[in-house]
Each structure stands twice: as C-alpha cells, then as structure tokens.
CHARMM internal coordinates of N, CA and C (Angstrom, degrees):
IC EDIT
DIST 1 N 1 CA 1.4489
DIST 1 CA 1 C 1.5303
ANGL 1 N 1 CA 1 C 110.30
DIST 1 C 2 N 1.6089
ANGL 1 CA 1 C 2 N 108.36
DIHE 1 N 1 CA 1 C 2 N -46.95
DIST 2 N 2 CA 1.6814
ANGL 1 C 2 N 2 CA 105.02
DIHE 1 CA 1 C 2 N 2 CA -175.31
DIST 2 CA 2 C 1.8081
ANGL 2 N 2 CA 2 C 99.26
DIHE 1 C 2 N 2 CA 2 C -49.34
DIST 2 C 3 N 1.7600
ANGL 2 CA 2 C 3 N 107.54
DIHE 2 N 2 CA 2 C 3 N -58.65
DIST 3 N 3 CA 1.9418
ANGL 2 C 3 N 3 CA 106.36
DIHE 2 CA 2 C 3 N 3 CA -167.60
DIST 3 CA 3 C 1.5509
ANGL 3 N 3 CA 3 C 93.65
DIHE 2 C 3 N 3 CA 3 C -46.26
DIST 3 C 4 N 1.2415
ANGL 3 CA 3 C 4 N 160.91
DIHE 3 N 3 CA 3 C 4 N -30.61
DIST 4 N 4 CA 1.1286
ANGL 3 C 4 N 4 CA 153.03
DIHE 3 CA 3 C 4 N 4 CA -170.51
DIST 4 CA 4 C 1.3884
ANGL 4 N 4 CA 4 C 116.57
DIHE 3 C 4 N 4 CA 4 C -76.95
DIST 4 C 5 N 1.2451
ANGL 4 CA 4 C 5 N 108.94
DIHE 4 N 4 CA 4 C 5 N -46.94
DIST 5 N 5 CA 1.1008
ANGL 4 C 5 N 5 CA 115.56
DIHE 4 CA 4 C 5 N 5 CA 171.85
DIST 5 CA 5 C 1.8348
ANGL 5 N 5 CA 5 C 107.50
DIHE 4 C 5 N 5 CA 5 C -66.18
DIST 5 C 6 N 0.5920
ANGL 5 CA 5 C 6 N 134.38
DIHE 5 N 5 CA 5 C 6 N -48.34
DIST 6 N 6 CA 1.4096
ANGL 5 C 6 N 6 CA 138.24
DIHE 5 CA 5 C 6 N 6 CA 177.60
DIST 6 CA 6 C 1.6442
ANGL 6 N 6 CA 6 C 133.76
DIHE 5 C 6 N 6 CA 6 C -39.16
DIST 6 C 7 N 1.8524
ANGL 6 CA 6 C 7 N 91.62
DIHE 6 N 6 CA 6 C 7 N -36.63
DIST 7 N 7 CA 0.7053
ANGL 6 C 7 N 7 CA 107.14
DIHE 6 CA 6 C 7 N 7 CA 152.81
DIST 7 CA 7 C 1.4718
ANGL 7 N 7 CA 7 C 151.65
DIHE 6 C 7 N 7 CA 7 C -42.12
DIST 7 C 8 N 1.3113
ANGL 7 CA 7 C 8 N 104.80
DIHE 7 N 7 CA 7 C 8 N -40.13
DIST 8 N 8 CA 1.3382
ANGL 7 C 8 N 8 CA 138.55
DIHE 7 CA 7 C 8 N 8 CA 173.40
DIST 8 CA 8 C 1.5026
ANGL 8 N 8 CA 8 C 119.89
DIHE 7 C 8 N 8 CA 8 C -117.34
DIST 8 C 9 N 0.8423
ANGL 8 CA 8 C 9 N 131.29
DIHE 8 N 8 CA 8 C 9 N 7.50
DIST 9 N 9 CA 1.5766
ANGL 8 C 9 N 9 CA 119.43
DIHE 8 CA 8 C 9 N 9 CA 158.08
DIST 9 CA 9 C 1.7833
ANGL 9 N 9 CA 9 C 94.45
DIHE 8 C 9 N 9 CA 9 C -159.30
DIST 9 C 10 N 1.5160
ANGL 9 CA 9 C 10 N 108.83
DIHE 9 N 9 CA 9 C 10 N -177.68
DIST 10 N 10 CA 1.3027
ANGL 9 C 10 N 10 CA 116.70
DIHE 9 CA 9 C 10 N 10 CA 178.58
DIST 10 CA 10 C 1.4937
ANGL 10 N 10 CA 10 C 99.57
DIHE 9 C 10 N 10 CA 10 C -109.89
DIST 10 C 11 N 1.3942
ANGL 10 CA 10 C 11 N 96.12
DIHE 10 N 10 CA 10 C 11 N 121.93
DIST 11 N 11 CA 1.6709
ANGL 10 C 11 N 11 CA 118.03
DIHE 10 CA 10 C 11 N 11 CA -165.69
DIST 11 CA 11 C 2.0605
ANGL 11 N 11 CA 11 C 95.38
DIHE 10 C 11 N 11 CA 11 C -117.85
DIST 11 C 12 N 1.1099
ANGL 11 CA 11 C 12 N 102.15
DIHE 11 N 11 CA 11 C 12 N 146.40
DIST 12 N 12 CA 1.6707
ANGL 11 C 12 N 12 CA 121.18
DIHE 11 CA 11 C 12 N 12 CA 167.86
DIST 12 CA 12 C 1.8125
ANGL 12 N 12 CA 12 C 108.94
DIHE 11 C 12 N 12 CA 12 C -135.25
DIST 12 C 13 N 1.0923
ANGL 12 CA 12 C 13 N 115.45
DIHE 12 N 12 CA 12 C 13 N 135.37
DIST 13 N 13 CA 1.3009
ANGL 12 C 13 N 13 CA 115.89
DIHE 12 CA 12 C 13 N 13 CA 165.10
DIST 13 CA 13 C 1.9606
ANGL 13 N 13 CA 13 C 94.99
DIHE 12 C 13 N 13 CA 13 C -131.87
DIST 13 C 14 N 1.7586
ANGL 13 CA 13 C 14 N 82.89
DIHE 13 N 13 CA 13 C 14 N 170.52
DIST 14 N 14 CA 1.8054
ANGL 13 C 14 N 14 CA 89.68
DIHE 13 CA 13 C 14 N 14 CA -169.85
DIST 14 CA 14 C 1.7587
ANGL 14 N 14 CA 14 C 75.61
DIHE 13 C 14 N 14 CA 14 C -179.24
DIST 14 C 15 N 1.2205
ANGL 14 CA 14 C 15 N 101.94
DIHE 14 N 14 CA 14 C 15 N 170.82
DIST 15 N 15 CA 1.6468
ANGL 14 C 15 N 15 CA 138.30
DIHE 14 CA 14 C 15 N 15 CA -159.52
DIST 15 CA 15 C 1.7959
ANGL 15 N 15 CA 15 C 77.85
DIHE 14 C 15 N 15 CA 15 C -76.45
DIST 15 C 16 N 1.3914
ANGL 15 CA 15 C 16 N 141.04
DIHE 15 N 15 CA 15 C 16 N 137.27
DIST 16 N 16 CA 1.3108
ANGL 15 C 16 N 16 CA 145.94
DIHE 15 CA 15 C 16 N 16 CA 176.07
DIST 16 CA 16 C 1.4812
ANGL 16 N 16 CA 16 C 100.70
DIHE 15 C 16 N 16 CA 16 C -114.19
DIST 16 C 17 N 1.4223
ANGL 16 CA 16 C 17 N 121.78
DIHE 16 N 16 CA 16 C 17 N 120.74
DIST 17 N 17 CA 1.4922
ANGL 16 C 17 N 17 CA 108.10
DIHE 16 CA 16 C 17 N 17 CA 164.66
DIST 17 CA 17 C 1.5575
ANGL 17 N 17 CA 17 C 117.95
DIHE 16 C 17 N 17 CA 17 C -123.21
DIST 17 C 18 N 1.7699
ANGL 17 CA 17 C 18 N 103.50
DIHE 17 N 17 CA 17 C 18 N 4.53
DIST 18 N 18 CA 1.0313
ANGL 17 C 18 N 18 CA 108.65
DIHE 17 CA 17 C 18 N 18 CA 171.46
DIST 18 CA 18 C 1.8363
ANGL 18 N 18 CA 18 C 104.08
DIHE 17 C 18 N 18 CA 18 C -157.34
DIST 18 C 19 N 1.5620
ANGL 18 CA 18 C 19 N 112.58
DIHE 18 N 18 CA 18 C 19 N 131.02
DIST 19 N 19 CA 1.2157
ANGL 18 C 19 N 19 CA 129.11
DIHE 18 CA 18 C 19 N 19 CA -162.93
DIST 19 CA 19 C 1.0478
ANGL 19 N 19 CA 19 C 101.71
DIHE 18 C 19 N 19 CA 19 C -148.87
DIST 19 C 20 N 1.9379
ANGL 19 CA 19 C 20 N 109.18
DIHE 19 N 19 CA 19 C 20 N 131.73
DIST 20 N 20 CA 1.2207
ANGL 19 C 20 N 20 CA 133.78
DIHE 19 CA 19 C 20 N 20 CA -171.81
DIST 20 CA 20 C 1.7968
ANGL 20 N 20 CA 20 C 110.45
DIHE 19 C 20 N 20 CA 20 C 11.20
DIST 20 C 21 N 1.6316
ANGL 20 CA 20 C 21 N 98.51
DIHE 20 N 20 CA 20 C 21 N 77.06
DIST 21 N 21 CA 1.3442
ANGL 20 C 21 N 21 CA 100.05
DIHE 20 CA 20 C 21 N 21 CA -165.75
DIST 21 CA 21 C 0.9694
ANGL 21 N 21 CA 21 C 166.04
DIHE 20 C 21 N 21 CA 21 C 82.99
DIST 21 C 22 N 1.3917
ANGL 21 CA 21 C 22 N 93.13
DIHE 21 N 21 CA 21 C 22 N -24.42
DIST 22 N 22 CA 1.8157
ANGL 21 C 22 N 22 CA 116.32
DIHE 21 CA 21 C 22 N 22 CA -176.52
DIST 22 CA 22 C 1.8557
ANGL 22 N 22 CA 22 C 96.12
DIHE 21 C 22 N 22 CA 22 C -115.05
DIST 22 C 23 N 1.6020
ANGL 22 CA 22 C 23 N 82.83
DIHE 22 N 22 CA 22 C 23 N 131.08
DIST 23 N 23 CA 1.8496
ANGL 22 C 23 N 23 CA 95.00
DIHE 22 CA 22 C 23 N 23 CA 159.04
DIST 23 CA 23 C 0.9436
ANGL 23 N 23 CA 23 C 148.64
DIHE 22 C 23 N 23 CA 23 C -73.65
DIST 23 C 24 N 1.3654
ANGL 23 CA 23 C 24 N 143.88
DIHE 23 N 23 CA 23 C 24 N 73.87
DIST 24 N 24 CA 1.3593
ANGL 23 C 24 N 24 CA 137.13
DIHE 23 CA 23 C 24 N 24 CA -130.15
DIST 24 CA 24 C 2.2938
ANGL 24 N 24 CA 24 C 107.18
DIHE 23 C 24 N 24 CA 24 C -108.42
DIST 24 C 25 N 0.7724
ANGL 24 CA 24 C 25 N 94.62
DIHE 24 N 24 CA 24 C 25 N 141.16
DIST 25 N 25 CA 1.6111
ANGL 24 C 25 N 25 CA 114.61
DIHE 24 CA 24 C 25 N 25 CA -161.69
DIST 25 CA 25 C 1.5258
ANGL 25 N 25 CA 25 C 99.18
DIHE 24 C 25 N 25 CA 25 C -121.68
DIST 25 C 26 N 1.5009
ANGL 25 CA 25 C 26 N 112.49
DIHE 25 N 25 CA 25 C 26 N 104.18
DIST 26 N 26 CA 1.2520
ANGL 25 C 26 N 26 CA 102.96
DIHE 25 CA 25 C 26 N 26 CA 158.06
DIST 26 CA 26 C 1.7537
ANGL 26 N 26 CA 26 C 124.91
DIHE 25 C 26 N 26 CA 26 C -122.34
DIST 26 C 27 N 1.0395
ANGL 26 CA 26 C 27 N 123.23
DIHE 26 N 26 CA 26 C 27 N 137.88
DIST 27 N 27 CA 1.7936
ANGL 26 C 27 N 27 CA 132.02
DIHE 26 CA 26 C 27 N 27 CA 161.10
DIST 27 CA 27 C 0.9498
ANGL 27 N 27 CA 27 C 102.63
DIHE 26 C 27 N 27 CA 27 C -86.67
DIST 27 C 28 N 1.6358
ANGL 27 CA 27 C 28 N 111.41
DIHE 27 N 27 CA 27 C 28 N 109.17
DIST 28 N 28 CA 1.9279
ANGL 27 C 28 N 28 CA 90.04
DIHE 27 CA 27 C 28 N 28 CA 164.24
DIST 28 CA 28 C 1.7387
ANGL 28 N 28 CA 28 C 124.75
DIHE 27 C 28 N 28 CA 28 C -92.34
DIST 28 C 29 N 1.5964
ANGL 28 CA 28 C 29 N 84.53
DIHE 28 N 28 CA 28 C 29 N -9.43
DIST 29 N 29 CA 1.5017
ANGL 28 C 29 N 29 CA 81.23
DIHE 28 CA 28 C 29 N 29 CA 177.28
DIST 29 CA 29 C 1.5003
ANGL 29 N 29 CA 29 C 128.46
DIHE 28 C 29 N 29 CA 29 C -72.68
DIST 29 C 30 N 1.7563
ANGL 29 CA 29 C 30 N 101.11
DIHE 29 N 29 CA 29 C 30 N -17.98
DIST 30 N 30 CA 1.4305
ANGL 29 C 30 N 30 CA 112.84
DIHE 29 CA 29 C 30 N 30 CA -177.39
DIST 30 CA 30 C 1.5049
ANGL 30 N 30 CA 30 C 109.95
DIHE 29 C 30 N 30 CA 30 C -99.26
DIST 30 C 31 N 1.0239
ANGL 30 CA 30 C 31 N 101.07
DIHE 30 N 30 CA 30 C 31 N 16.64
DIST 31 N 31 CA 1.6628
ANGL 30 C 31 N 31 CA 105.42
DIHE 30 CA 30 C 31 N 31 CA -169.54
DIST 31 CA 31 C 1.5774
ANGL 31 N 31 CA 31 C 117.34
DIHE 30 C 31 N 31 CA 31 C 52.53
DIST 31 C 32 N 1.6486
ANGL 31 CA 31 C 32 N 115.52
DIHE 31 N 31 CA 31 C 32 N 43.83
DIST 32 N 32 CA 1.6736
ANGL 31 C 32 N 32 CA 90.87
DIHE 31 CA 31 C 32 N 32 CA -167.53
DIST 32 CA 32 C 1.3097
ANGL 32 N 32 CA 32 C 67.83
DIHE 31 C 32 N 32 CA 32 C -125.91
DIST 32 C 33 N 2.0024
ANGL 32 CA 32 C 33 N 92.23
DIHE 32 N 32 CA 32 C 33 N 167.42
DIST 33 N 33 CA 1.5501
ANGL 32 C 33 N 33 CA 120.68
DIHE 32 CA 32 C 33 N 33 CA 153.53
DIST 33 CA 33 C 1.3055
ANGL 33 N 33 CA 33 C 114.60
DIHE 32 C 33 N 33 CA 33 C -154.26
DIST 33 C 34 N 1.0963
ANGL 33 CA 33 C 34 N 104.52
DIHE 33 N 33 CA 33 C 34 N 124.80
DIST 34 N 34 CA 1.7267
ANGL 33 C 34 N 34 CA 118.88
DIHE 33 CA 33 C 34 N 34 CA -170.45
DIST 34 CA 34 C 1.6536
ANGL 34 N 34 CA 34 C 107.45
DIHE 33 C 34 N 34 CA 34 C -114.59
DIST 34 C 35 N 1.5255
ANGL 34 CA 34 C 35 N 125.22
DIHE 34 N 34 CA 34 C 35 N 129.99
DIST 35 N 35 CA 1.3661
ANGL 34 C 35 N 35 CA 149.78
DIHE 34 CA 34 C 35 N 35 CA -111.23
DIST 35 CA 35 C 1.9814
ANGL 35 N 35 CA 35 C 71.39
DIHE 34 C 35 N 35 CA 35 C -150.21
DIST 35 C 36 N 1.4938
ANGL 35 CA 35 C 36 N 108.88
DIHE 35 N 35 CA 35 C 36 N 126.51
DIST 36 N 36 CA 1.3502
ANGL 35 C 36 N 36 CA 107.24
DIHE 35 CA 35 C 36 N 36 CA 158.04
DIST 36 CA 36 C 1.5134
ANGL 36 N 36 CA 36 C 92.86
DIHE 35 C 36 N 36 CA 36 C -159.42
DIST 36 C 37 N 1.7626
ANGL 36 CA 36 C 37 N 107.70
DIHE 36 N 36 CA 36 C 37 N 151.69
DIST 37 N 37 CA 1.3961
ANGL 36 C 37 N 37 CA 134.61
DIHE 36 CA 36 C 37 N 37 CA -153.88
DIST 37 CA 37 C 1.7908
ANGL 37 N 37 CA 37 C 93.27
DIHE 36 C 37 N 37 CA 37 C -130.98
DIST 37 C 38 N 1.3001
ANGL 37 CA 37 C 38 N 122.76
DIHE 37 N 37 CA 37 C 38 N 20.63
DIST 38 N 38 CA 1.5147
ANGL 37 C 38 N 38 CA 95.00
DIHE 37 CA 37 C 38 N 38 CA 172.97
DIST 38 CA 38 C 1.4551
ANGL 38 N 38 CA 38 C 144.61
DIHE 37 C 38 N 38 CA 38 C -70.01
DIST 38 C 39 N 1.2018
ANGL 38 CA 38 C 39 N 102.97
DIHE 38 N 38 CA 38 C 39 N -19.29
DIST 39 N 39 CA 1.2662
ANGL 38 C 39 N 39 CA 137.54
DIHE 38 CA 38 C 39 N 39 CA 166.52
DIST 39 CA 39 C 1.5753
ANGL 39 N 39 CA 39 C 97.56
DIHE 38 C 39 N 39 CA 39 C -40.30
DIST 39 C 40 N 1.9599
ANGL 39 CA 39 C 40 N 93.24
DIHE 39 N 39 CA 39 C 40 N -88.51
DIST 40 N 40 CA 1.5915
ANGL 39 C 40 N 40 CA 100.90
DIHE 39 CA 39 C 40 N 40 CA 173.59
DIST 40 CA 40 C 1.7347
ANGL 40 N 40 CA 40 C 121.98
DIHE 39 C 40 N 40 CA 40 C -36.36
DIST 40 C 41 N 0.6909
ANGL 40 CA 40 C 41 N 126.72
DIHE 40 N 40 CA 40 C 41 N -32.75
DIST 41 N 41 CA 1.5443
ANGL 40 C 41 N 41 CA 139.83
DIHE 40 CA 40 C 41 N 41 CA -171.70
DIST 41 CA 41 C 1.2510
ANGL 41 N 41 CA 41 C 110.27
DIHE 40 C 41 N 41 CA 41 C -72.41
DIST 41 C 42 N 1.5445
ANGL 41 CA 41 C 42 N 125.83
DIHE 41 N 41 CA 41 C 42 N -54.94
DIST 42 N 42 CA 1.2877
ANGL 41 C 42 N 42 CA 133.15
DIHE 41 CA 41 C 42 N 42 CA -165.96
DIST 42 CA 42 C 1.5197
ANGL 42 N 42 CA 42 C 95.94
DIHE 41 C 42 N 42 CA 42 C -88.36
DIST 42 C 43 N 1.7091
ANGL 42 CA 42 C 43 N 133.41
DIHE 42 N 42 CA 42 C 43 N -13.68
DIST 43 N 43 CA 1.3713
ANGL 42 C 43 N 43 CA 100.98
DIHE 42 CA 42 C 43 N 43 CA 164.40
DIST 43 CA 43 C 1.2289
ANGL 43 N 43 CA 43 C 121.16
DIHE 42 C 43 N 43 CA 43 C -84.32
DIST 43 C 44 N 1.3020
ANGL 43 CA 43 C 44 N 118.34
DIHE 43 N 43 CA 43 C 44 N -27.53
DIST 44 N 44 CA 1.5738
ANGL 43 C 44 N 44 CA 129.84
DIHE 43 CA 43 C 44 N 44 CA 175.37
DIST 44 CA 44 C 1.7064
ANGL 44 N 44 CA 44 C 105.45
DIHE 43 C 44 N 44 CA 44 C -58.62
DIST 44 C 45 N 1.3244
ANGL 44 CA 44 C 45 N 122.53
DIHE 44 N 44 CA 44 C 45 N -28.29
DIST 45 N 45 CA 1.3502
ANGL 44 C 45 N 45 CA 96.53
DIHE 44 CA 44 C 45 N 45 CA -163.80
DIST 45 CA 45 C 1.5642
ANGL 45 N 45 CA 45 C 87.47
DIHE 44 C 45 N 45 CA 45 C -105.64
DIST 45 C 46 N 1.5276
ANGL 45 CA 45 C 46 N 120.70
DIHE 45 N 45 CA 45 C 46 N -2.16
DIST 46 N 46 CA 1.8423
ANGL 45 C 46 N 46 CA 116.84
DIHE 45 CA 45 C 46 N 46 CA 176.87
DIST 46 CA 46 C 1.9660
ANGL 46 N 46 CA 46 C 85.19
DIHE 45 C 46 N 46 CA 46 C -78.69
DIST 46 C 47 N 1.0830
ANGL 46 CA 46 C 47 N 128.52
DIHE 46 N 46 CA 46 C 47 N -48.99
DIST 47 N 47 CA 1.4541
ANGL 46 C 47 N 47 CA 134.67
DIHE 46 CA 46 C 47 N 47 CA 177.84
DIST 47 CA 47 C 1.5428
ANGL 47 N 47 CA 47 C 110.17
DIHE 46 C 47 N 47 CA 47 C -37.32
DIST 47 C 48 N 1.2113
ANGL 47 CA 47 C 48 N 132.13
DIHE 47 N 47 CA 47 C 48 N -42.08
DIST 48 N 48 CA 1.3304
ANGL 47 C 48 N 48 CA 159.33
DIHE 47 CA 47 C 48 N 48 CA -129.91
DIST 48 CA 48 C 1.4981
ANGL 48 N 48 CA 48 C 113.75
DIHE 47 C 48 N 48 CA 48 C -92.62
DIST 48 C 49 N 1.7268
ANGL 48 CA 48 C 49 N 88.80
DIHE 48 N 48 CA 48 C 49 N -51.85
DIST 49 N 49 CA 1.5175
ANGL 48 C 49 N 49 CA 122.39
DIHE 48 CA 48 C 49 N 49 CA -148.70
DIST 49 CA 49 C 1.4484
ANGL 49 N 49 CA 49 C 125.85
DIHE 48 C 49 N 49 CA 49 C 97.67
DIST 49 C 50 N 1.3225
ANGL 49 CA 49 C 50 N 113.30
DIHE 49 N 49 CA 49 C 50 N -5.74
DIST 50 N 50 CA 1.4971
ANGL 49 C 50 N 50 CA 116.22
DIHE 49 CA 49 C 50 N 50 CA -178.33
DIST 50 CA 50 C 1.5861
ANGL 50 N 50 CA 50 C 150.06
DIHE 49 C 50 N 50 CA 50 C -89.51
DIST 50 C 51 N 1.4721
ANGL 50 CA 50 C 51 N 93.77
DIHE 50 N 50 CA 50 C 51 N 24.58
DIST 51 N 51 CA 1.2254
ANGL 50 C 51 N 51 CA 126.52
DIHE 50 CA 50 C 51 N 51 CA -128.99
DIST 51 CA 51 C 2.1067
ANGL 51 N 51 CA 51 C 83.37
DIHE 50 C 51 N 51 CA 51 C -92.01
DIST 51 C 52 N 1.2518
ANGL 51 CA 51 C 52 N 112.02
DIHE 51 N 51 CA 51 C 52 N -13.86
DIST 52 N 52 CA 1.2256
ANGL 51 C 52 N 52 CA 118.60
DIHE 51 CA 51 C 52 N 52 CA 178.92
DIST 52 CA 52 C 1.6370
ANGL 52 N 52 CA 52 C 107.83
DIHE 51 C 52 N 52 CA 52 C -112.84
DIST 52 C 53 N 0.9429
ANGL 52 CA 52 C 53 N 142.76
DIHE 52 N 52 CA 52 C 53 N -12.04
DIST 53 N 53 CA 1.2388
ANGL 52 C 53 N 53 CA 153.29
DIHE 52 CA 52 C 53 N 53 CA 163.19
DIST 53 CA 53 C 1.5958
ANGL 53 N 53 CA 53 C 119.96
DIHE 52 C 53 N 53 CA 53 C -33.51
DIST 53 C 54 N 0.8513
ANGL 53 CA 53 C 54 N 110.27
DIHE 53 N 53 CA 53 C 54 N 135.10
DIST 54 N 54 CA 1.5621
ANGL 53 C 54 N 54 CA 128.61
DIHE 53 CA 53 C 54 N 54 CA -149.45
DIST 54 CA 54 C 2.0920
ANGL 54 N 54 CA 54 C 97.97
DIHE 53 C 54 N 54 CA 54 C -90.85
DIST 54 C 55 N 1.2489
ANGL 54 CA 54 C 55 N 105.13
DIHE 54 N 54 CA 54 C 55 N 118.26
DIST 55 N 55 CA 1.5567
ANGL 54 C 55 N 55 CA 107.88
DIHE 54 CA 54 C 55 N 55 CA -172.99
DIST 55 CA 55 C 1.4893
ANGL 55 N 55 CA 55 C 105.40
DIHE 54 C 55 N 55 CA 55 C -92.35
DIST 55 C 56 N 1.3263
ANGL 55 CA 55 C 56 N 104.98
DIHE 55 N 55 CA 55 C 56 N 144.00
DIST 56 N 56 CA 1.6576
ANGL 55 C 56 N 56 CA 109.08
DIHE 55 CA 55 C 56 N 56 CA 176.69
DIST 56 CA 56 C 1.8303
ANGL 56 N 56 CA 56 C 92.12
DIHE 55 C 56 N 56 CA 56 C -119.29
DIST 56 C 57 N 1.6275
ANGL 56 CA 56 C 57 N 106.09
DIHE 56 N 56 CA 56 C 57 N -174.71
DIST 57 N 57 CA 1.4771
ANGL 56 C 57 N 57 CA 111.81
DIHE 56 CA 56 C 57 N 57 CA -178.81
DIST 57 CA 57 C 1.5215
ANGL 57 N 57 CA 57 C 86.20
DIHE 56 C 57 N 57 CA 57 C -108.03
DIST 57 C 58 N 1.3616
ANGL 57 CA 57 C 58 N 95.33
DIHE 57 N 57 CA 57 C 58 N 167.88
DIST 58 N 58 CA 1.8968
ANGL 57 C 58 N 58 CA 123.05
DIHE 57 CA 57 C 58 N 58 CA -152.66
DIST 58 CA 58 C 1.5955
ANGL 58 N 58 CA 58 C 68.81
DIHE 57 C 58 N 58 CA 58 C -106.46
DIST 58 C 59 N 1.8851
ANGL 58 CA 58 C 59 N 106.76
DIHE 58 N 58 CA 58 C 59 N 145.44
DIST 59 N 59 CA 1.1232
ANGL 58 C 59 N 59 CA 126.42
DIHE 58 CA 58 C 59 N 59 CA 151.15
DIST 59 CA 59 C 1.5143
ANGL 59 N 59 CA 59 C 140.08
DIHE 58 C 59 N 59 CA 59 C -31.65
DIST 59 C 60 N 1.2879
ANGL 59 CA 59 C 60 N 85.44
DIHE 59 N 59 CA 59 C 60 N -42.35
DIST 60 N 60 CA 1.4513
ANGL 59 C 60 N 60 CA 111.88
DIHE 59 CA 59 C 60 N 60 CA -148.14
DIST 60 CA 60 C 1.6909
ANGL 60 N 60 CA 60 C 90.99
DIHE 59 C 60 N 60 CA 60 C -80.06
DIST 60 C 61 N 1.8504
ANGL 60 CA 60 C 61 N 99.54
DIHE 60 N 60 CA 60 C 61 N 139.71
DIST 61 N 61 CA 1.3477
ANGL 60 C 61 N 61 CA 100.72
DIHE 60 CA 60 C 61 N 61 CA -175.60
DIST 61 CA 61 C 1.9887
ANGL 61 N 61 CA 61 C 104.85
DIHE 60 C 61 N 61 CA 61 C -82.03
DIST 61 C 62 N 1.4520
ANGL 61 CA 61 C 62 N 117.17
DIHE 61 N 61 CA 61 C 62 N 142.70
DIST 62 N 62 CA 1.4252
ANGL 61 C 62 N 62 CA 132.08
DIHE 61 CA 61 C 62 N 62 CA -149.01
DIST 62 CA 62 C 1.4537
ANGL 62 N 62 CA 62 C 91.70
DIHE 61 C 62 N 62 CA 62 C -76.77
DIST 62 C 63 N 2.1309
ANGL 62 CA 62 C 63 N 114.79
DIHE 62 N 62 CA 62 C 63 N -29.52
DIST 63 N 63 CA 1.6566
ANGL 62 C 63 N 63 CA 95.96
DIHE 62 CA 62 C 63 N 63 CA -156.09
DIST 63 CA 63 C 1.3756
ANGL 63 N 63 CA 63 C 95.62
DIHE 62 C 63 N 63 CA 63 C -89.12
DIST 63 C 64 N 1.4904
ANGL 63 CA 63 C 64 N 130.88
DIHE 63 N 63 CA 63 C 64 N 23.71
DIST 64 N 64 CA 1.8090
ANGL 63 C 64 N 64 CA 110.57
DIHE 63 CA 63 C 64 N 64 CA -165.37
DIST 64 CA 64 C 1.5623
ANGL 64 N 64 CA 64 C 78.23
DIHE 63 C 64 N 64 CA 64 C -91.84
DIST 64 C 65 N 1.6381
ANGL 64 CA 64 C 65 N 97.76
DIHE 64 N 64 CA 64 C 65 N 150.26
DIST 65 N 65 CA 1.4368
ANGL 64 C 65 N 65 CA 125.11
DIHE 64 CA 64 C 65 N 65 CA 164.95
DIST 65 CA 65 C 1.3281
ANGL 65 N 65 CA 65 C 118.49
DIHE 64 C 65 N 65 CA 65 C -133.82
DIST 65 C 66 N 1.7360
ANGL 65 CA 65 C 66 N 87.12
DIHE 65 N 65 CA 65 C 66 N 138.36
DIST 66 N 66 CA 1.7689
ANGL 65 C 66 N 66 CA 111.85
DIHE 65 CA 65 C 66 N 66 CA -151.68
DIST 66 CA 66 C 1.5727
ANGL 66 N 66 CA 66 C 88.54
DIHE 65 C 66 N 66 CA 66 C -73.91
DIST 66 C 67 N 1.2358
ANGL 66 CA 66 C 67 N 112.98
DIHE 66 N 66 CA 66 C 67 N 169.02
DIST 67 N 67 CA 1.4865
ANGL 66 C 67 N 67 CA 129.21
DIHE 66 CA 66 C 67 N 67 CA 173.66
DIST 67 CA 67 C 1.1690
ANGL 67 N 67 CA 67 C 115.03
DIHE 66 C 67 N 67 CA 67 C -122.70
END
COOR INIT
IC SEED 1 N 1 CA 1 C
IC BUILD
C-alpha cells in the first residue's frame, strides 16, 4: 500500500514514537504498546488554569488489562 501510495504523493515513513501528540511506546518483543497524552493534557489543563492543581491517584486498579 505505502509503494502505491508513493506513487502519487511524496510519502516518508520512519520508526513513529510520537504522533499528532500522543506518545507512543512500543516492545515488540512483548507484544505491548502503550499510547500516552501528557503532553496533550498539560496544555489543556495550562489552558484551563490548572496547571497548579493538586493530583490525586485514579481509582482504577493499574493491573486490569483492556482487551
């Protein structure tokens, strides 16, 4: 698909570890990839006013894994 694409416009690919914002983390040997937005986050909440705001921990237990 990329040689096709190529065809028709000027295309680059390279190893991505960060896209439109998001941080992307890959293992390939472990099969994981973990997706993080802090970036995005800390301008919205510098946007906000919240940029001093006091962090607590998220409920949510850390070992459940999504499917």
């Amino acid at each position: 698909m990329i040689e096709k694409m190529k065809e028709e416009f000027e295309v680059t690919t390279n190893n991505a570890n960060m896209y439109v914002g998001l941080h992307i983390f890959r293992i390939r040997a472990k099969l994981k990839l973990s997706i993080r937005q802090a970036m995005y986050v800390s301008k919205i909440f510098k946007h906000l006013g919240f940029e001093n705001a006091t962090l607590v921990n998220s409920p949510t237990d850390p070992n459940i894994h999504l499917e």
